[in-house]
N, C-alpha and C positions, 0 to 999 in steps of 0.2 A: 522554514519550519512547517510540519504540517498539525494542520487543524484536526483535532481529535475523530479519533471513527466514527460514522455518522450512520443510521441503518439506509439503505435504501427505501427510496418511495415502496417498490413493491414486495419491500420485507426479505429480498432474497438473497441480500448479500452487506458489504457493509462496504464506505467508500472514505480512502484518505484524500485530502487533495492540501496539495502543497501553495502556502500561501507568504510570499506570494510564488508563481508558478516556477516549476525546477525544472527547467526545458529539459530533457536526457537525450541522450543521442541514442540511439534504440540502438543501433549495433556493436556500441559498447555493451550495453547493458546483455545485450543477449550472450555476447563472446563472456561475460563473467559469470551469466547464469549455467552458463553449458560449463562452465570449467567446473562450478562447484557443483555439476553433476543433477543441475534442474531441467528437463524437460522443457524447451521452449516452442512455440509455432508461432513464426512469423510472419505477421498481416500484412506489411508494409508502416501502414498508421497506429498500430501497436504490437506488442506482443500478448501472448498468453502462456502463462507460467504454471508447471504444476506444484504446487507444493503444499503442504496439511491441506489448501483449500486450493482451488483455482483462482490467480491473479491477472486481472487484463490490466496491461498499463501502457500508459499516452504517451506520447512524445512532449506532453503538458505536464507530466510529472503524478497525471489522476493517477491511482491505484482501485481498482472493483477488487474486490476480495465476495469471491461467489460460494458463500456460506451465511446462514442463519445464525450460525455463534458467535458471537463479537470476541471470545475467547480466542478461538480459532483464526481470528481475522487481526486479533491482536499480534499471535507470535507469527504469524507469516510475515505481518509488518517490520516486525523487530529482528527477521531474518535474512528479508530484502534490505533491510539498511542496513545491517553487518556486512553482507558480499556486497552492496552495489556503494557504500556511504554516504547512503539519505540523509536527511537534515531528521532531528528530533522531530517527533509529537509534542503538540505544545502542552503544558503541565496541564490536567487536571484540577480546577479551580475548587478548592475548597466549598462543603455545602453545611449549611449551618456555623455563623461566625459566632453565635453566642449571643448576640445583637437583636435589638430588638422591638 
């Protein structure tokens, strides 16, 4: 599962990280992003992906999503886990239980 989007320290992007870690085999992952027609450049120790936003992701299962909109860093998330089959984001914890 990954732990909900987080902002980055320097505000300039937002980061999933798979907990616990989702080793990927990066050259899988690349052979599926190129099929569904996404733009990859291969680091060796990660990729970078273009899509609504730019995604670097680890062979740790990190995803950087390099946008200020957590919007934006949401559907890319939800669109690398349809082509690649990420594990869910974990729920959203309810805020305010009525409790008191």
């Amino acid at each position: 599962m990954y732990r909900r989007l987080r902002l980055c320290s320097n505000h300039g992007g937002y980061e999933a990280v798979a907990d616990p870690p989702n080793r990927l085999d990066l050259r899988s992952v690349r052979t599926a992003l190129e099929g569904a027609g996404i733009p990859v450049v291969d680091a060796r120790v990660m990729l970078i992906a273009t899509l609504e936003s730019e995604v670097t992701i680890s062979r740790a299962g990190r995803l950087l999503f390099k946008t200020p909109d957590p919007g934006v860093a949401e559907r890319s998330f939800e669109r690398l886990r349809g082509i690649l089959g990420l594990p869910p984001m974990e729920p959203v914890e309810p805020t305010g239980s009525g409790s008191g």
